[in-house]
CHARMM internal coordinates of N, CA and C (Angstrom, degrees):
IC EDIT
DIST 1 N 1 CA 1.4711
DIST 1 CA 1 C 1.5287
ANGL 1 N 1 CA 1 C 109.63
DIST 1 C 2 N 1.4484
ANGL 1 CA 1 C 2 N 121.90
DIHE 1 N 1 CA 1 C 2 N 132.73
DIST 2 N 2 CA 1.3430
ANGL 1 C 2 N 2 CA 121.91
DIHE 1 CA 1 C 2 N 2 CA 172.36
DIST 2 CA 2 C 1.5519
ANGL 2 N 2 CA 2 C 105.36
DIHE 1 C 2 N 2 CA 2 C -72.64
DIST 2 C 3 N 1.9262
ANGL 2 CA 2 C 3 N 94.75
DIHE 2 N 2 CA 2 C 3 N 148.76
DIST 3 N 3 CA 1.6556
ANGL 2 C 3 N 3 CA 107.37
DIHE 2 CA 2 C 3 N 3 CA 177.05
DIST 3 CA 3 C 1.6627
ANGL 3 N 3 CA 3 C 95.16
DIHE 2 C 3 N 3 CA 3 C -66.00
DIST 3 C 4 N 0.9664
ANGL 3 CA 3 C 4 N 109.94
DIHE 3 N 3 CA 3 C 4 N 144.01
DIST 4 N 4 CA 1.6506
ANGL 3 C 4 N 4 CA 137.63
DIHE 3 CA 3 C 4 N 4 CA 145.87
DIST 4 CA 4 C 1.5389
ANGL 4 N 4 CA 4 C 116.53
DIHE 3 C 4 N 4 CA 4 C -19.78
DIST 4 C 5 N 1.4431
ANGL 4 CA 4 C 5 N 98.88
DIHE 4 N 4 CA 4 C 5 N -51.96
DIST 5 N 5 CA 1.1559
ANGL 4 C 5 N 5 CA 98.05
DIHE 4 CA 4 C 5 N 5 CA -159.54
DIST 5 CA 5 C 1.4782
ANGL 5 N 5 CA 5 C 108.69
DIHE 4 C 5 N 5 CA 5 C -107.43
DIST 5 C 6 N 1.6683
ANGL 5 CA 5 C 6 N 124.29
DIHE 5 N 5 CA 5 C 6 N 13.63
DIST 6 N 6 CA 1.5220
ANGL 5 C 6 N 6 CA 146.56
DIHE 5 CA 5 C 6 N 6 CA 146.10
DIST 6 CA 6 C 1.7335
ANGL 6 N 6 CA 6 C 112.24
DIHE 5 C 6 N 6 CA 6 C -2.68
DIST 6 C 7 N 2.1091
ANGL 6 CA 6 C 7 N 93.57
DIHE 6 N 6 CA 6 C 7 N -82.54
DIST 7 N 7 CA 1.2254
ANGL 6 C 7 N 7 CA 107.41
DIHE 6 CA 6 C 7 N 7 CA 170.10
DIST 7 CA 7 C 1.4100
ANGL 7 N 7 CA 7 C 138.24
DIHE 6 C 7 N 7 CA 7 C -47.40
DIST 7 C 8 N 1.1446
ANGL 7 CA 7 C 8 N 112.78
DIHE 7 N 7 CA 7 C 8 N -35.42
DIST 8 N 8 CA 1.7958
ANGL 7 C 8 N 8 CA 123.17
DIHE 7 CA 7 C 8 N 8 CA -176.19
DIST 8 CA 8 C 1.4620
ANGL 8 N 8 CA 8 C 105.07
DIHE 7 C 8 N 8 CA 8 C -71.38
DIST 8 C 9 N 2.1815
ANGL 8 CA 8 C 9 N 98.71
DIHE 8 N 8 CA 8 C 9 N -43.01
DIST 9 N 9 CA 1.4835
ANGL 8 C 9 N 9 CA 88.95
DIHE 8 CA 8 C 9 N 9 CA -178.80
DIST 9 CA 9 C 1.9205
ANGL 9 N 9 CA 9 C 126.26
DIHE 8 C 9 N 9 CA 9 C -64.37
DIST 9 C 10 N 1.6368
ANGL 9 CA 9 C 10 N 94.47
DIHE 9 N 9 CA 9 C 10 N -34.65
DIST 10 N 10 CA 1.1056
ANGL 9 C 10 N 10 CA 106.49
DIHE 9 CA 9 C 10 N 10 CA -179.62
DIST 10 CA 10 C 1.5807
ANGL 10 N 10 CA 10 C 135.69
DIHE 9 C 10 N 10 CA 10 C -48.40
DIST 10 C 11 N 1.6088
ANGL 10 CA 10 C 11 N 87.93
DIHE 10 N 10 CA 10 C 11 N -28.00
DIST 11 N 11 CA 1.6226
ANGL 10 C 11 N 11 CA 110.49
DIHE 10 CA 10 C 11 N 11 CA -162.36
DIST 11 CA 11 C 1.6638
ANGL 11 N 11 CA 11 C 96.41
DIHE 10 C 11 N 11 CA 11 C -99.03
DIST 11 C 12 N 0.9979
ANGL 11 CA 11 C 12 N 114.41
DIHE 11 N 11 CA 11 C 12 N -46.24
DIST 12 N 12 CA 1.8652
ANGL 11 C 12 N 12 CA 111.70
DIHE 11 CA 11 C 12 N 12 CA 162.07
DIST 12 CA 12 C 1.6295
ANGL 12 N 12 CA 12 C 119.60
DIHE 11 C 12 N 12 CA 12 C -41.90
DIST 12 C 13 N 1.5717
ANGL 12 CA 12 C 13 N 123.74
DIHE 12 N 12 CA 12 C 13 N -41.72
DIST 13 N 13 CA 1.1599
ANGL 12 C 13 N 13 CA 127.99
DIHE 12 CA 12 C 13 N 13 CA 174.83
DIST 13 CA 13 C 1.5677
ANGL 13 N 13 CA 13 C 108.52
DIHE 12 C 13 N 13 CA 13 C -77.01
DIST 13 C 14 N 1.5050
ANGL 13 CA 13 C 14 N 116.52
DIHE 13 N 13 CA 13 C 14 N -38.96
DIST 14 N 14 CA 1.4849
ANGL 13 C 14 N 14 CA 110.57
DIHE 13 CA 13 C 14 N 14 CA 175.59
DIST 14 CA 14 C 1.2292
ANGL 14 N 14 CA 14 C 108.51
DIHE 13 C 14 N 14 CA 14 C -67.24
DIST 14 C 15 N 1.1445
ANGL 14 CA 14 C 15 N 130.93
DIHE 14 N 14 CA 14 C 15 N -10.05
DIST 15 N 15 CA 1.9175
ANGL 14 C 15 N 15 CA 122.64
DIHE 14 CA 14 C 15 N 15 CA 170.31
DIST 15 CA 15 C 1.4353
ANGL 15 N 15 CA 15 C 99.35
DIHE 14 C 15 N 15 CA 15 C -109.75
DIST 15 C 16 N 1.3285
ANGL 15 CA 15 C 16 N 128.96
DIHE 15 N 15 CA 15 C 16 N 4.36
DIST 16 N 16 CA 1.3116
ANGL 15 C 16 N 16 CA 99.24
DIHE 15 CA 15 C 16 N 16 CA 162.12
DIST 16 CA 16 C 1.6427
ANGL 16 N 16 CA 16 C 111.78
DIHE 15 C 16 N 16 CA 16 C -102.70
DIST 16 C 17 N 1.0931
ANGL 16 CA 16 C 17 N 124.86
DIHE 16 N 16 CA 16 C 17 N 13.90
DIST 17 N 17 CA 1.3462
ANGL 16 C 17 N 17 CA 119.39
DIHE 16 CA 16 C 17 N 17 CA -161.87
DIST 17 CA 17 C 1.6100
ANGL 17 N 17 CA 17 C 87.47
DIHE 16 C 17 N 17 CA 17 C -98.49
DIST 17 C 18 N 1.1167
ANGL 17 CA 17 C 18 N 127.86
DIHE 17 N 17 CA 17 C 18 N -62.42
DIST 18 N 18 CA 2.0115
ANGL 17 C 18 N 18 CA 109.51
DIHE 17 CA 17 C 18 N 18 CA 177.06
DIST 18 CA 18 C 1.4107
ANGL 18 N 18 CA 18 C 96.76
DIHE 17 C 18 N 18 CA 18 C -36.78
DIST 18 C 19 N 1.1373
ANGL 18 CA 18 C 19 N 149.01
DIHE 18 N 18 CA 18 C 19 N -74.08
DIST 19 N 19 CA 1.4063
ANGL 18 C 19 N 19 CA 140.17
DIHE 18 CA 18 C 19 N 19 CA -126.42
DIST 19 CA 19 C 1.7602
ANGL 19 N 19 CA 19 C 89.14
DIHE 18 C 19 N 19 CA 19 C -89.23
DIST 19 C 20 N 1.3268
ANGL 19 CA 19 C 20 N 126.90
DIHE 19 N 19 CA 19 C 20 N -10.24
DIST 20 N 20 CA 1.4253
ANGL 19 C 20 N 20 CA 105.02
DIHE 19 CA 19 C 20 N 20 CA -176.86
DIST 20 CA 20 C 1.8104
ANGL 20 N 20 CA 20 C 106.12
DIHE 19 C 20 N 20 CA 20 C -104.17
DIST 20 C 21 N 1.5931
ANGL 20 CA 20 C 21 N 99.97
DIHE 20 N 20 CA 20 C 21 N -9.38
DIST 21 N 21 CA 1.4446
ANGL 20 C 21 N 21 CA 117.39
DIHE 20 CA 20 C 21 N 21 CA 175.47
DIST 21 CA 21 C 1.3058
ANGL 21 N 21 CA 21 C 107.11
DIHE 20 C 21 N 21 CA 21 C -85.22
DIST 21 C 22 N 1.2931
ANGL 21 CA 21 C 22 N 144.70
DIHE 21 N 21 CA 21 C 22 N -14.66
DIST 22 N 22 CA 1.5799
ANGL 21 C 22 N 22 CA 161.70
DIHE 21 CA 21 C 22 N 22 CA -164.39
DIST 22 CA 22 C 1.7570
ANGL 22 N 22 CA 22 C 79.26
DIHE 21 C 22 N 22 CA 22 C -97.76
DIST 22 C 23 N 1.4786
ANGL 22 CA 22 C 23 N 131.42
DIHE 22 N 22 CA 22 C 23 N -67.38
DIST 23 N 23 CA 0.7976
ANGL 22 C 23 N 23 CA 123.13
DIHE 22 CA 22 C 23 N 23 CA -146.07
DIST 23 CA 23 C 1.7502
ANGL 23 N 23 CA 23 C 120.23
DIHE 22 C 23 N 23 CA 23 C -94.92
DIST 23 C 24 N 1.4841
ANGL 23 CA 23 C 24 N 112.62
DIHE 23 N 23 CA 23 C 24 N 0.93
DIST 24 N 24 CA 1.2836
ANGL 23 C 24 N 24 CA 131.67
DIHE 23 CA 23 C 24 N 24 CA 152.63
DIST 24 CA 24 C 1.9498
ANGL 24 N 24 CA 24 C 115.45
DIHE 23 C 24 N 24 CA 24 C -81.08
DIST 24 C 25 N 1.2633
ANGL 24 CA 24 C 25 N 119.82
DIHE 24 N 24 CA 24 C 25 N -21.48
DIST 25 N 25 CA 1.5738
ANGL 24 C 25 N 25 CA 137.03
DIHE 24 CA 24 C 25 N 25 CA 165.27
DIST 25 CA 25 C 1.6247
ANGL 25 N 25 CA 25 C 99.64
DIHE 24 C 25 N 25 CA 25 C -53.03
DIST 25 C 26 N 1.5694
ANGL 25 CA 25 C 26 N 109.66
DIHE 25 N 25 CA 25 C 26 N -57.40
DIST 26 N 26 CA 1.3546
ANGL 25 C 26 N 26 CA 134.11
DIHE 25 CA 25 C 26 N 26 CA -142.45
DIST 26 CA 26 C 1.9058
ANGL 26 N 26 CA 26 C 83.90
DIHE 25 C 26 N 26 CA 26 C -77.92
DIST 26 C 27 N 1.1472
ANGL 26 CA 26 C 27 N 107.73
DIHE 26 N 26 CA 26 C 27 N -50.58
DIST 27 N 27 CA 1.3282
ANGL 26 C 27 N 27 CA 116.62
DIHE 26 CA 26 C 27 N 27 CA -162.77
DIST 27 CA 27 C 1.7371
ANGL 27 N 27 CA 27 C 108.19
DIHE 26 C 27 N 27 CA 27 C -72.65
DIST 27 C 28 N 0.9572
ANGL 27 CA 27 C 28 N 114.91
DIHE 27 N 27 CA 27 C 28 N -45.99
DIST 28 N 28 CA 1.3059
ANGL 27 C 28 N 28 CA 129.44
DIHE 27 CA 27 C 28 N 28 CA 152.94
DIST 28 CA 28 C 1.2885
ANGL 28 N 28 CA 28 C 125.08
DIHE 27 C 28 N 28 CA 28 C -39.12
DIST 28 C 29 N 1.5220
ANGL 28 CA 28 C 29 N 115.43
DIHE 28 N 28 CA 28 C 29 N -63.59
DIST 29 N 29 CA 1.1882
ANGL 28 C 29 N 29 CA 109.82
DIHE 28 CA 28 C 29 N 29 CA 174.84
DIST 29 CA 29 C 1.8189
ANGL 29 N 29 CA 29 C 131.62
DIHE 28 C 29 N 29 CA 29 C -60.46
DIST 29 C 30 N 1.5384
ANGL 29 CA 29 C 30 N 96.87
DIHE 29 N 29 CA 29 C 30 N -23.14
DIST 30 N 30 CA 1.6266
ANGL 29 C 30 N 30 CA 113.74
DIHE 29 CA 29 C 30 N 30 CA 170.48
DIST 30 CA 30 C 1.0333
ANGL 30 N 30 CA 30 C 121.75
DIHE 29 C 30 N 30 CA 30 C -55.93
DIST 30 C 31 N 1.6411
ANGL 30 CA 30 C 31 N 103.69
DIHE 30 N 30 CA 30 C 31 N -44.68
DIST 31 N 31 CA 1.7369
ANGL 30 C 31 N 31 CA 128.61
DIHE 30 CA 30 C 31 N 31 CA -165.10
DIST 31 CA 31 C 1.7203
ANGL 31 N 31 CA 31 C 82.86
DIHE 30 C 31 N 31 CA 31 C -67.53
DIST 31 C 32 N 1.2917
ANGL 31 CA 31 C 32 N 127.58
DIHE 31 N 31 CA 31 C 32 N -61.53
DIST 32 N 32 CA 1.4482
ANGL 31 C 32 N 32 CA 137.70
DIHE 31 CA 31 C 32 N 32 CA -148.09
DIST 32 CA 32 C 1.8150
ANGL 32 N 32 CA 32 C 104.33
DIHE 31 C 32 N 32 CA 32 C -56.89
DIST 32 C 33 N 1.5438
ANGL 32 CA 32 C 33 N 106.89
DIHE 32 N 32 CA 32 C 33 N -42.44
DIST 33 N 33 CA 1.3177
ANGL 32 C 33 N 33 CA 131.71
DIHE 32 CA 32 C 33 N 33 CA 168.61
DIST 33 CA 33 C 1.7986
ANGL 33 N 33 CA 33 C 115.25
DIHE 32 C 33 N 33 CA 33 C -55.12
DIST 33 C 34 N 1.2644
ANGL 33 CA 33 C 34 N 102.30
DIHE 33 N 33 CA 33 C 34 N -71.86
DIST 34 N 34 CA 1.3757
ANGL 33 C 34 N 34 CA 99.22
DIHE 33 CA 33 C 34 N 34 CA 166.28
DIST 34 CA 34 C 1.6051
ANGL 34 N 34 CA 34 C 114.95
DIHE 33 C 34 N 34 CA 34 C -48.77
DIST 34 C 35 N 0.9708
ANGL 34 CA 34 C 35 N 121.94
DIHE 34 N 34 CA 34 C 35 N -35.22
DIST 35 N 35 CA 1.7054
ANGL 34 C 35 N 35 CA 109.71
DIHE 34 CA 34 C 35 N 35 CA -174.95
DIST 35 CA 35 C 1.8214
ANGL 35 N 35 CA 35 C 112.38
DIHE 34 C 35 N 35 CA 35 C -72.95
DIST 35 C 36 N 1.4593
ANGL 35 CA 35 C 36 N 88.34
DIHE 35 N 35 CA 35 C 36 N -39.60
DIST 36 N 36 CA 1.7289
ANGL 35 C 36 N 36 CA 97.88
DIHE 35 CA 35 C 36 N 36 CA 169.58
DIST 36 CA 36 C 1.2249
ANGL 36 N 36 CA 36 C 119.21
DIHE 35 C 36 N 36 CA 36 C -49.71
DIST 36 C 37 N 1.9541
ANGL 36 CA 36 C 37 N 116.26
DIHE 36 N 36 CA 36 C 37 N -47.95
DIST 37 N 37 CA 0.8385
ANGL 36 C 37 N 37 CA 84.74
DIHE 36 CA 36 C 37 N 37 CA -148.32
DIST 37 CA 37 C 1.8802
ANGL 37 N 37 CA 37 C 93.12
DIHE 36 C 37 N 37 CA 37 C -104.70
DIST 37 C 38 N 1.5126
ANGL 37 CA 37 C 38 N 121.14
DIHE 37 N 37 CA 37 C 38 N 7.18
DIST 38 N 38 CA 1.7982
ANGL 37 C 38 N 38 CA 115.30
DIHE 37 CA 37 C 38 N 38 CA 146.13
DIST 38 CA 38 C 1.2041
ANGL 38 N 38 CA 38 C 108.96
DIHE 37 C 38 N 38 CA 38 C -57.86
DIST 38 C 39 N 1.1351
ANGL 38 CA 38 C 39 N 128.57
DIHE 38 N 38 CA 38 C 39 N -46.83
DIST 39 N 39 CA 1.3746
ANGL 38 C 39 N 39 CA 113.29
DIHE 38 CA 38 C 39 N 39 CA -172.22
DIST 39 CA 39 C 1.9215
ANGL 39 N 39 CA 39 C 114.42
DIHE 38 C 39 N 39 CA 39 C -66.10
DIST 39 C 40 N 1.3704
ANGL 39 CA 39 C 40 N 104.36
DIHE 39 N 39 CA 39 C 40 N -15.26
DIST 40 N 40 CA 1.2868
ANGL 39 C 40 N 40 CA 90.83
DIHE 39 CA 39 C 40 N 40 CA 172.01
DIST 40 CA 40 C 1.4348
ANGL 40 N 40 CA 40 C 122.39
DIHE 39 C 40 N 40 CA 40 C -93.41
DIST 40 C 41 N 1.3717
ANGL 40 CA 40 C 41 N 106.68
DIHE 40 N 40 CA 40 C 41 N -16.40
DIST 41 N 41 CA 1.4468
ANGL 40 C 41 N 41 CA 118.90
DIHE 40 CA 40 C 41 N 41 CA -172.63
DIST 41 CA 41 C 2.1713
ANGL 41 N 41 CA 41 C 93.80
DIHE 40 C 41 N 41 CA 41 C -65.66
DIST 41 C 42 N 1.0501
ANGL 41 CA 41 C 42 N 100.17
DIHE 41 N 41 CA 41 C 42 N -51.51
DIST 42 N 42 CA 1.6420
ANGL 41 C 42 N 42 CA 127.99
DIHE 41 CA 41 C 42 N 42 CA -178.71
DIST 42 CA 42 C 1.3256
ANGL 42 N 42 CA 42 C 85.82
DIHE 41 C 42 N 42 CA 42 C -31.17
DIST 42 C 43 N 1.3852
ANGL 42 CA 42 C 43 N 112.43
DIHE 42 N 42 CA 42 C 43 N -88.66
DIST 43 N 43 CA 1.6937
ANGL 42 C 43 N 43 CA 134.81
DIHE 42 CA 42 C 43 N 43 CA -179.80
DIST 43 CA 43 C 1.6927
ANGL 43 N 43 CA 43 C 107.19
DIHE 42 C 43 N 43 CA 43 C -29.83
DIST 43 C 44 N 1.1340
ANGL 43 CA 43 C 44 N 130.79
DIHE 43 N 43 CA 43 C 44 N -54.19
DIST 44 N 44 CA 1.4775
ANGL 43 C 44 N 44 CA 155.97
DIHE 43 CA 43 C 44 N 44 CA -148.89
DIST 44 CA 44 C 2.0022
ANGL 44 N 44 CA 44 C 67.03
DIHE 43 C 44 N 44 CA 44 C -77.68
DIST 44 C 45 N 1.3949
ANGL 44 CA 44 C 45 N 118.11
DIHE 44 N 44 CA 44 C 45 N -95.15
DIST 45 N 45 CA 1.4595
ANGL 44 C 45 N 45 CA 140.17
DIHE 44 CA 44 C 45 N 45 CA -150.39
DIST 45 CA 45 C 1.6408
ANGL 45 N 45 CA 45 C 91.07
DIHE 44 C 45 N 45 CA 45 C -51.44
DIST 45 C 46 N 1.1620
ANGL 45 CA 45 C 46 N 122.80
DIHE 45 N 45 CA 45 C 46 N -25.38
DIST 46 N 46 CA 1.8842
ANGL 45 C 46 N 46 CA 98.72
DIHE 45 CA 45 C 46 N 46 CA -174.67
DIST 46 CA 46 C 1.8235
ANGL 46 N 46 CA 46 C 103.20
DIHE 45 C 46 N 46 CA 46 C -119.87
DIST 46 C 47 N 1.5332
ANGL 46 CA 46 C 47 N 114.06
DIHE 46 N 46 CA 46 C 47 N 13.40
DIST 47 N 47 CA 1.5562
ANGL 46 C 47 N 47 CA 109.85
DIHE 46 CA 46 C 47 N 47 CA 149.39
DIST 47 CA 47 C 1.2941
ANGL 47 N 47 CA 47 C 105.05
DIHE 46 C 47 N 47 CA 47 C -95.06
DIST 47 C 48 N 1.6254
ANGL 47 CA 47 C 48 N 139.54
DIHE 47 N 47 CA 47 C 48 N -16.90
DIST 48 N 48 CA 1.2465
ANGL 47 C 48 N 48 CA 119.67
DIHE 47 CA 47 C 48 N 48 CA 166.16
DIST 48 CA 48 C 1.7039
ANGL 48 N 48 CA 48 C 120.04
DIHE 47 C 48 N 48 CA 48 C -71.10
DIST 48 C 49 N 1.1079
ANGL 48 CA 48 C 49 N 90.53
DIHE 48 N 48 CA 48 C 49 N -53.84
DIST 49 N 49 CA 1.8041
ANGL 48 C 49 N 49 CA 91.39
DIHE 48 CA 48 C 49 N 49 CA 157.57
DIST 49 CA 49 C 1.3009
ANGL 49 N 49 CA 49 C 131.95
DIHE 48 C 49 N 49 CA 49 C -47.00
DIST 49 C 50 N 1.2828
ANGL 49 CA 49 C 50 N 121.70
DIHE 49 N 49 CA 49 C 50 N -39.92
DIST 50 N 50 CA 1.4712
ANGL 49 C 50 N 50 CA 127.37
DIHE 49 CA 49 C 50 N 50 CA 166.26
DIST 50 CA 50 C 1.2572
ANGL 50 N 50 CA 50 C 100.21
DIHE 49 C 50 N 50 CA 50 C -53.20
DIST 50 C 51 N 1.7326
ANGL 50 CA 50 C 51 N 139.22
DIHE 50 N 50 CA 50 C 51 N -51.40
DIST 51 N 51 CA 1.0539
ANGL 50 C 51 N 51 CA 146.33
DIHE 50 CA 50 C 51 N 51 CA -148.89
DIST 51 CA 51 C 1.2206
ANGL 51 N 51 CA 51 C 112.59
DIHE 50 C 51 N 51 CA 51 C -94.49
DIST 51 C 52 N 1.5720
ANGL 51 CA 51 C 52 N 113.46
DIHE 51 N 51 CA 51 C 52 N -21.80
DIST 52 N 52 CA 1.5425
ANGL 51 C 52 N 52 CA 97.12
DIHE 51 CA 51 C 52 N 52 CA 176.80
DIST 52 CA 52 C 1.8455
ANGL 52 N 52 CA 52 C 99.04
DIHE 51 C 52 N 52 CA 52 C -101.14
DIST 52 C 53 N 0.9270
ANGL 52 CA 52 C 53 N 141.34
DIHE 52 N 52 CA 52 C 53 N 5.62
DIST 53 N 53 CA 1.3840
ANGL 52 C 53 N 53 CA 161.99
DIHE 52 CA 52 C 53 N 53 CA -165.46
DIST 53 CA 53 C 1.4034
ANGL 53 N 53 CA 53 C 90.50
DIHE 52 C 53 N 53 CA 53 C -88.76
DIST 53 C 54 N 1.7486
ANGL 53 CA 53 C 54 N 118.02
DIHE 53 N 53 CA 53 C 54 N -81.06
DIST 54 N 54 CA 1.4561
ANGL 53 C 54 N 54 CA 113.83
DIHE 53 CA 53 C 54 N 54 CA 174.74
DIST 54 CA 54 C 1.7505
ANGL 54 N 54 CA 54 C 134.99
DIHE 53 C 54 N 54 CA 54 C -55.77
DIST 54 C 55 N 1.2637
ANGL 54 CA 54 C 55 N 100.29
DIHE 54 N 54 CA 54 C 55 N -14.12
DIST 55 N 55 CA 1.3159
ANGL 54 C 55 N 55 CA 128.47
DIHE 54 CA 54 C 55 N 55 CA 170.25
DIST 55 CA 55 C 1.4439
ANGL 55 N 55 CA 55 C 98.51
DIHE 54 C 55 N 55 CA 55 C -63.79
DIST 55 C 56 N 1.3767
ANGL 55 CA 55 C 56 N 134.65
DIHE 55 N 55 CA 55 C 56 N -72.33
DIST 56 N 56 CA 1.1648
ANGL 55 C 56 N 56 CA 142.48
DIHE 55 CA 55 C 56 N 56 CA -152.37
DIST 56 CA 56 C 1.8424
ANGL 56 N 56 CA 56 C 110.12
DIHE 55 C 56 N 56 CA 56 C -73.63
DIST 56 C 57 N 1.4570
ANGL 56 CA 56 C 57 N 103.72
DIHE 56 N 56 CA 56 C 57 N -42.51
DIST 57 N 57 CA 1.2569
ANGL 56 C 57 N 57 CA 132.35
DIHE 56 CA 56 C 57 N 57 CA 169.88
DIST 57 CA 57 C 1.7827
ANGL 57 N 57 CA 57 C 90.06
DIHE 56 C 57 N 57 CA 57 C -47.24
DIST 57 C 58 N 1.1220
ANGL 57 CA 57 C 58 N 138.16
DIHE 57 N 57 CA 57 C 58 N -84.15
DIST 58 N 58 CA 1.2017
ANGL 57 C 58 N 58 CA 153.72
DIHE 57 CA 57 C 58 N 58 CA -119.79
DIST 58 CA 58 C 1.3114
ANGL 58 N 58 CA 58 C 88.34
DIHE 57 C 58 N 58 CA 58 C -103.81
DIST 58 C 59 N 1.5010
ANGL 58 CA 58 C 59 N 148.16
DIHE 58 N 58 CA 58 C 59 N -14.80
DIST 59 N 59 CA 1.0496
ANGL 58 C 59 N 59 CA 151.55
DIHE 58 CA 58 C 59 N 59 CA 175.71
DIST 59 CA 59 C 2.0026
ANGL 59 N 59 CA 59 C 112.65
DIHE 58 C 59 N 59 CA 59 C -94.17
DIST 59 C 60 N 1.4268
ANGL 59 CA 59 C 60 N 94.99
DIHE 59 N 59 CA 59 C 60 N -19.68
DIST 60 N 60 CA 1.5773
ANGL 59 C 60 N 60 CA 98.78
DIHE 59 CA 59 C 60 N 60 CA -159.92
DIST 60 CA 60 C 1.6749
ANGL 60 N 60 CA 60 C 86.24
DIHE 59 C 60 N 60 CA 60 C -95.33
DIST 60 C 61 N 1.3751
ANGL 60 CA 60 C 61 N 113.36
DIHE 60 N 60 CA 60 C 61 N -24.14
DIST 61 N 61 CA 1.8057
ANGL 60 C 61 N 61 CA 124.76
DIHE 60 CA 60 C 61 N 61 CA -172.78
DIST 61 CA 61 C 1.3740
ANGL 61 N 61 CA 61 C 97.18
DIHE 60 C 61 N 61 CA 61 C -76.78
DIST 61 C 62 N 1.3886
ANGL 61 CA 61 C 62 N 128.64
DIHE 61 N 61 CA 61 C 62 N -41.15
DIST 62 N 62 CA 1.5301
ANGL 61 C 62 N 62 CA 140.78
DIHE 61 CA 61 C 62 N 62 CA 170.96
DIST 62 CA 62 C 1.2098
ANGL 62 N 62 CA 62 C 106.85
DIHE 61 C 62 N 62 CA 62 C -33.44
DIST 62 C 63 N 1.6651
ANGL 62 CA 62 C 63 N 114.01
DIHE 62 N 62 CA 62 C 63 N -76.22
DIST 63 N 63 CA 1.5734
ANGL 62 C 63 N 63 CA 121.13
DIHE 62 CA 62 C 63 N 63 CA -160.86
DIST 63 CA 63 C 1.6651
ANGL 63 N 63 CA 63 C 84.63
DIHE 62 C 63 N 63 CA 63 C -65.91
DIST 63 C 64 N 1.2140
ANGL 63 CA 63 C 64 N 127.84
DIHE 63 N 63 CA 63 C 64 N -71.92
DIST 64 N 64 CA 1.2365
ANGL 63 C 64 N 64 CA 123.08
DIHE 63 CA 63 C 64 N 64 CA -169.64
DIST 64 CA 64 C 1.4469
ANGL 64 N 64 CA 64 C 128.05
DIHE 63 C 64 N 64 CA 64 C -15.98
DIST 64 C 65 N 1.4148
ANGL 64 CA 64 C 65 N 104.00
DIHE 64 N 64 CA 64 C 65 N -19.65
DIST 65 N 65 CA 1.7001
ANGL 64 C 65 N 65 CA 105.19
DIHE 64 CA 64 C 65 N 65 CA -172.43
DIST 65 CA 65 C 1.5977
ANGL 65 N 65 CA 65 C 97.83
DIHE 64 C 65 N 65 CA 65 C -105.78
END
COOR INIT
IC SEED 1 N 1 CA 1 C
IC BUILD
């Protein structure tokens, strides 16, 4: 014979699973954010480098002439 109290438990976990699936979205979407936004910092840190690189390049071709 099933416990009694089967259903109530059952039906408590079926409403908590959206709100814990809402909250793996939520978590996800942060993670997705943080990667964006290292990867932009990344991007940001090796066009300044590119830039002071060609800078120096283009400065050392300067005296050179």
């Amino acid at each position: 014979m099933q416990d009694p109290c089967y259903g109530f438990v059952a039906q408590a976990v079926e409403r908590r699973k959206p709100e814990q699936e809402g909250k793996n979205k939520v978590e996800k979407a942060h993670q997705r954010m943080e990667n964006v936004e290292r990867s932009l910092k990344e991007f940001e840190a090796a066009g300044k480098e590119f830039y002071r690189r060609e800078r120096e390049r283009f400065q050392a071709r300067a005296i050179g002439h």
